[in-house]
C-alpha positions as CSV (number, residue, x, y, z in Angstrom):
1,X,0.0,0.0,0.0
2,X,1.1,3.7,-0.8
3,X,2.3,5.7,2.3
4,X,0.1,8.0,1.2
5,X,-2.7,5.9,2.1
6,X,-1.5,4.9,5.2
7,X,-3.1,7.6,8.2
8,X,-1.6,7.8,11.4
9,X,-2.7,8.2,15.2
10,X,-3.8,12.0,15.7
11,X,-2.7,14.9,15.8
12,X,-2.4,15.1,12.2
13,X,-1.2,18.6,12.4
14,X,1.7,19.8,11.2
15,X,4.3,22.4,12.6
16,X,7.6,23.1,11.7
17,X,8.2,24.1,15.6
18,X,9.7,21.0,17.1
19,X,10.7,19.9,20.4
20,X,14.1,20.7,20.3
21,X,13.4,23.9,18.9
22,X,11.3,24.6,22.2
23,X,13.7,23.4,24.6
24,X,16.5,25.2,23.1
25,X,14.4,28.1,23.3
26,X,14.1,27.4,26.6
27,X,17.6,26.9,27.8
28,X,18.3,30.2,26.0
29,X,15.3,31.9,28.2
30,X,17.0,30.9,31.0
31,X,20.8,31.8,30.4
32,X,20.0,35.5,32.0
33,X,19.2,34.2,35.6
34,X,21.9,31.0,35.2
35,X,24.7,34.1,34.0
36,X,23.2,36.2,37.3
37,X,23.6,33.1,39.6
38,X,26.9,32.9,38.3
39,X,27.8,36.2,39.0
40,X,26.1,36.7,42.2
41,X,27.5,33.2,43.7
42,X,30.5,32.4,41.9
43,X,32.3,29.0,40.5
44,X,30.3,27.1,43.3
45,X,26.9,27.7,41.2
46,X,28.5,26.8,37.5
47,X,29.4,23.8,39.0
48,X,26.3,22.8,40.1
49,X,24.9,23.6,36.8
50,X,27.4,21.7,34.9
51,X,27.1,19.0,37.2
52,X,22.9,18.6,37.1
53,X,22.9,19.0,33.5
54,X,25.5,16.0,32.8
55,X,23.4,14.1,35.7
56,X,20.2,14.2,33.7
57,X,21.5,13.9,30.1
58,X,23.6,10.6,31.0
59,X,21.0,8.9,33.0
60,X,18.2,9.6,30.4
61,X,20.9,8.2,27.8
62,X,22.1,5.3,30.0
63,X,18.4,4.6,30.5
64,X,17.7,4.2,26.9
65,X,20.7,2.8,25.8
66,X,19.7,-0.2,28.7
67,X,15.7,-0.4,27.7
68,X,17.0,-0.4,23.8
69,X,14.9,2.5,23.4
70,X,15.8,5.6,20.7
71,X,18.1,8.1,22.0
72,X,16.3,11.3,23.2
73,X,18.7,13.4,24.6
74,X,19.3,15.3,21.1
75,X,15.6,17.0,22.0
76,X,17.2,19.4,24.6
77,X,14.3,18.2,27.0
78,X,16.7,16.3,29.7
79,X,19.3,20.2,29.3
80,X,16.4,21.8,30.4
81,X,15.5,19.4,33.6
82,X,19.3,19.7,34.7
83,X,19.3,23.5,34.4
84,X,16.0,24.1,35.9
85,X,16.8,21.5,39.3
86,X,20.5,23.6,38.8
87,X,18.3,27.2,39.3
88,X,16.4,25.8,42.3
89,X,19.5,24.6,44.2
90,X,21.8,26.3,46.4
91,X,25.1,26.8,45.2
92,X,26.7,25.7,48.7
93,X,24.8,22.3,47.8
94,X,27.3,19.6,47.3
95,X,28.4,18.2,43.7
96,X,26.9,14.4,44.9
97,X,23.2,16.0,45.6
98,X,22.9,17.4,42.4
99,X,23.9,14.3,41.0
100,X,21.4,12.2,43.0
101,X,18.4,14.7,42.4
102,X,19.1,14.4,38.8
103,X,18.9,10.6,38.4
104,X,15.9,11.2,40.5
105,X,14.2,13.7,38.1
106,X,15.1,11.6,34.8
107,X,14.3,8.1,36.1
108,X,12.0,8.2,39.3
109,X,9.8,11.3,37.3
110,X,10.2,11.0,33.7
111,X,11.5,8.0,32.2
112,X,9.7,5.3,34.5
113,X,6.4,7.1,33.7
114,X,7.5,6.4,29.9
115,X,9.2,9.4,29.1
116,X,8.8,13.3,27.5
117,X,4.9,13.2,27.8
118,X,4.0,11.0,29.8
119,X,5.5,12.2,33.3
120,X,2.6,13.5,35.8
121,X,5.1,16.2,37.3
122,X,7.7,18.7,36.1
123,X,10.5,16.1,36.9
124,X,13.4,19.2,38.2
125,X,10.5,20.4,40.9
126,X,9.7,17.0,41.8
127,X,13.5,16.5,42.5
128,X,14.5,19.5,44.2
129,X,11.4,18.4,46.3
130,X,12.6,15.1,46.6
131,X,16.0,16.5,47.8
132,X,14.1,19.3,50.4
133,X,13.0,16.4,52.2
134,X,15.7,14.0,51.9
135,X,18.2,16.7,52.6
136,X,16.4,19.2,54.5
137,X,19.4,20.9,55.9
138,X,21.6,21.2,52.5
139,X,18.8,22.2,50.2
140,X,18.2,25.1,53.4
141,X,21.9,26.4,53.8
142,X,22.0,29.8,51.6
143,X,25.2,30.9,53.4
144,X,27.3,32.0,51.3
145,X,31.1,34.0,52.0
146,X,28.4,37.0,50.1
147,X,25.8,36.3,52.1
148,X,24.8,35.6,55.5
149,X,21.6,34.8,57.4
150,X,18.3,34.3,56.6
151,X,16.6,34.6,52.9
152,X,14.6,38.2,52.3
153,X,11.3,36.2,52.6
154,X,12.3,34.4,56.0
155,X,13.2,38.0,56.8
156,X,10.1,39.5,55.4
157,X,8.4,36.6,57.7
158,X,9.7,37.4,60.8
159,X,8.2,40.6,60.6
160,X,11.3,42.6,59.6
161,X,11.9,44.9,56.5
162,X,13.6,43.7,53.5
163,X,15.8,45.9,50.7
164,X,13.4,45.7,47.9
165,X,15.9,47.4,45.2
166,X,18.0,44.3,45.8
167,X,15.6,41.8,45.1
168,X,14.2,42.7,42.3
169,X,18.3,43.2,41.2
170,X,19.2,40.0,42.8
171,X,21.8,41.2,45.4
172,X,20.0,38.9,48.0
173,X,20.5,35.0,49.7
174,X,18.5,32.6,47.8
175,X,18.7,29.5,44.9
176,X,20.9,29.6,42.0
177,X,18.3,31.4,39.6
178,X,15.6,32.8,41.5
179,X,17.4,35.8,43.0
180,X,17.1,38.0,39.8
181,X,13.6,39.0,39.4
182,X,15.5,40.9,36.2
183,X,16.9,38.4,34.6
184,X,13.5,36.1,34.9
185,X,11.5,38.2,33.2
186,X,13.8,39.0,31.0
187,X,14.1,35.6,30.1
188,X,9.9,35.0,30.4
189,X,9.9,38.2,27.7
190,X,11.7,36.3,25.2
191,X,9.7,32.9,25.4
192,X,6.7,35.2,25.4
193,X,7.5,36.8,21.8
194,X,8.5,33.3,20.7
195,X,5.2,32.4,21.4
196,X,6.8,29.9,23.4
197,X,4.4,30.7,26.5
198,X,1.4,32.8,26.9
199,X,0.6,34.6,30.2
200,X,-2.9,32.8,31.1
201,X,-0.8,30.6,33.2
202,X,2.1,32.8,34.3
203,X,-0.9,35.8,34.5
204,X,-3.4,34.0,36.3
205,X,-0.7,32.6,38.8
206,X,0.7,36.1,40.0
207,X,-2.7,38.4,40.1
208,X,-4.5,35.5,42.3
209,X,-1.8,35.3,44.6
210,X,-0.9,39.4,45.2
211,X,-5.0,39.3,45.7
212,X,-4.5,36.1,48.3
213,X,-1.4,38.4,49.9
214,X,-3.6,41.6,50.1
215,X,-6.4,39.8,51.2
216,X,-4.5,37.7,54.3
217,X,-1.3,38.8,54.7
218,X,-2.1,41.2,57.1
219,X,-0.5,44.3,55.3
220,X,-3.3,45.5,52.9
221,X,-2.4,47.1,50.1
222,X,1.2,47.3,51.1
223,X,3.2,48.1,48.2
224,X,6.4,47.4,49.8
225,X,5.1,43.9,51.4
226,X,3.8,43.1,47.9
227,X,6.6,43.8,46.0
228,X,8.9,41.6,48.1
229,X,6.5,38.7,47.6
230,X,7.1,38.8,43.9
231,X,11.0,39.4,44.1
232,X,11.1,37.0,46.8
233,X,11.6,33.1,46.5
234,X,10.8,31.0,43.3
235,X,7.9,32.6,42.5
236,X,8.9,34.5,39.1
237,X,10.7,31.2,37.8
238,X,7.9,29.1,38.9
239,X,5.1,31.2,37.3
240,X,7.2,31.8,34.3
241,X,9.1,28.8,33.6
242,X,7.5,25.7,35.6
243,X,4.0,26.3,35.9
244,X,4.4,26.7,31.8
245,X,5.5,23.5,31.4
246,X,3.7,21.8,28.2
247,X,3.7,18.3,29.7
248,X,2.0,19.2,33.2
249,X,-0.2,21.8,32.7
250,X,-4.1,21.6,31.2
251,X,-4.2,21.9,27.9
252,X,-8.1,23.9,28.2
253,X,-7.8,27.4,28.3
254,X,-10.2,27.5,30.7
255,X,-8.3,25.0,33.0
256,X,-4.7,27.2,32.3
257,X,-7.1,29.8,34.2
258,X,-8.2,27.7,37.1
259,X,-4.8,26.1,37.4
260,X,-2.8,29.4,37.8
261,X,-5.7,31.1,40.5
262,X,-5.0,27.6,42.2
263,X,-1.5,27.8,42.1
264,X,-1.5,31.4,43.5
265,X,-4.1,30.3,45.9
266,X,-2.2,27.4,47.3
267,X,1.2,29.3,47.0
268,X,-0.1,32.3,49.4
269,X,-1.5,29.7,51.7
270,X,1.6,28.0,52.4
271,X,3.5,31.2,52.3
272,X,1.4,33.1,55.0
273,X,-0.2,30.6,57.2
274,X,3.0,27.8,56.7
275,X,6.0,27.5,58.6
276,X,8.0,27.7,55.6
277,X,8.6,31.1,54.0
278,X,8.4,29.6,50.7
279,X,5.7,27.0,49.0
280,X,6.1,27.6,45.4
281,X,7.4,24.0,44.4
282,X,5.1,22.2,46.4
283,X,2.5,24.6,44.8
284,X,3.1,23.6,41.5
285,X,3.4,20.0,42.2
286,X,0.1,19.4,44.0
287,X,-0.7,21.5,41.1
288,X,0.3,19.2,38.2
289,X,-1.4,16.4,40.2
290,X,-4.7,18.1,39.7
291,X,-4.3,18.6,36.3
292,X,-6.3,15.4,35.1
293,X,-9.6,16.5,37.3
294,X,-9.0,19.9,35.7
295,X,-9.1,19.1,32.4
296,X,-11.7,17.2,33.2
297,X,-14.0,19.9,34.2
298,X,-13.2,22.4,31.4
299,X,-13.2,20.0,28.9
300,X,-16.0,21.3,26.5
301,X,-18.5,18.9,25.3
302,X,-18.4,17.2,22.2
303,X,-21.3,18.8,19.9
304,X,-24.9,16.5,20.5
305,X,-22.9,15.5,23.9
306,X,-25.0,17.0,27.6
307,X,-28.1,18.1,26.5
308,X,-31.2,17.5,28.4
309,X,-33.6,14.3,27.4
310,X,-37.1,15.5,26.7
């Protein structure tokens, strides 16, 4: 029979935007905060980055190679897993912790689940998460020979004032990439005019969560308090670059919607009434396991489907 006869499984649509083309895009959206991590922590944090990304490339390939399955790595998709888990570490995190939490974001959350496609969580967040509670002390030392003491938003916690200027900057205690509120958005801008990303998700996220913060956080309309919330923690690179992800986010309109109110919902919850200042990772992963029910309620009906029986 002619090939031309022949019809595959859906989608039959075709696109000359491919999956390496978004992960590369990706990786380049993300340089800015990496080259600021870089700068503001030293040869400790390219290390780590260097480090997580050969973690997660080799055991994807090593994986593969084992299963005789095709080789994947060329599709940028296991980079961008080591960089992101790099961005949410510490850069006084040891070389072997990187190492361990990105085996455990390639095998434990990707590959056993069958792959790019198929995991039910963004596999970096549902390593550094992993590693917060298997390594609760490490993944919580940002002491640094720059900085010392507590993050802004422990700070900003305790009831103290926090030097906004040098959050939004970056100047400030913190992960690898989420100190730079700059270089984020910087990098969210560019993924944004790539049409990479839209801001339903990203949008959604943020305005339902400065509402939650004004709402309970006992400071009002406090500009000030507000503003640190936003420069503070994972939040931008969450909103922007996690909460985004194509695999583990509804595909409805509608259910992008819902699932970034949720996401600022839950994210303010844990924020102001947890122990923790921060609460963006477990945010998004409770997040991405809701997804199914989600979709489920924003699916809209097929045409003839839900009408009432006379």
């Amino acid at each position: 029979m002619s090939d031309l006869m022949k019809v595959s499984s859906n989608p039959h649509i075709r696109s000359r935007v491919t999956t390496s083309n978004i992960m590369l895009a990706v990786v380049i959206a993300l340089l800015p905060a990496a080259g600021f991590g870089i700068y503001n922590f030293g040869l400790d944090a390219l290390i780590l980055m260097l480090v997580t990304i050969a973690s997660t490339v080799l055991t994807e390939y090593l994986y593969e190679k084992a299963m005789h399955k095709p080789i994947t790595i060329g599709d940028f998709s296991a980079v961008v897993t080591g960089l992101l888990l790099a961005l949410n570490l510490p850069s006084t995190a040891p070389w072997w912790v990187a190492v361990i939490g990105g085996v455990f974001a390639i095998l434990v959350v990707k590959m056993l689940f069958g792959g790019l496609g198929q995991n039910f969580m963004n596999p970096a967040l549902g390593a550094r998460c992993f590693l917060l509670i298997s390594y609760t002390s490490i993944m919580c030392n940002f002491e640094t020979d720059t900085y010392t003491g507590a993050t802004p938003l422990a700070v900003l916690k305790s009831g103290e004032s926090v030097n906004i200027l040098d959050m939004v900057i970056g100047r400030t205690a913190g992960t690898i990439g989420e100190t730079s509120m700059i270089a984020i958005v910087i990098g969210a801008c560019f993924l944004i005019l790539l049409g990479i990303i839209d801001l339903r998700i990203p949008g959604s996220y943020i305005i339902s969560f400065i509402i939650f913060i004004i709402l309970f956080g006992g400071h009002g309309l406090d500009p000030a308090f507000i503003s640190a919330h936003l420069a503070g923690g994972g939040l931008m690179l969450g909103a922007f670059f996690m909460a985004t992800d194509y695999v583990t986010r509804p595909i409805t309109k509608k259910g992008q919607y819902l699932y970034g109110i949720f996401l600022g919902i839950l994210t303010g919850i844990f924020r102001i009434f947890g122990p923790s200042a921060e609460g963006v990772s477990y945010a998004i992963i409770i997040g991405n396991l809701l997804v199914p029910l989600i979709e489920k309620i924003t699916l809209p009906k097929a045409f003839g489907e839900g009408g009432e029986k006379s």
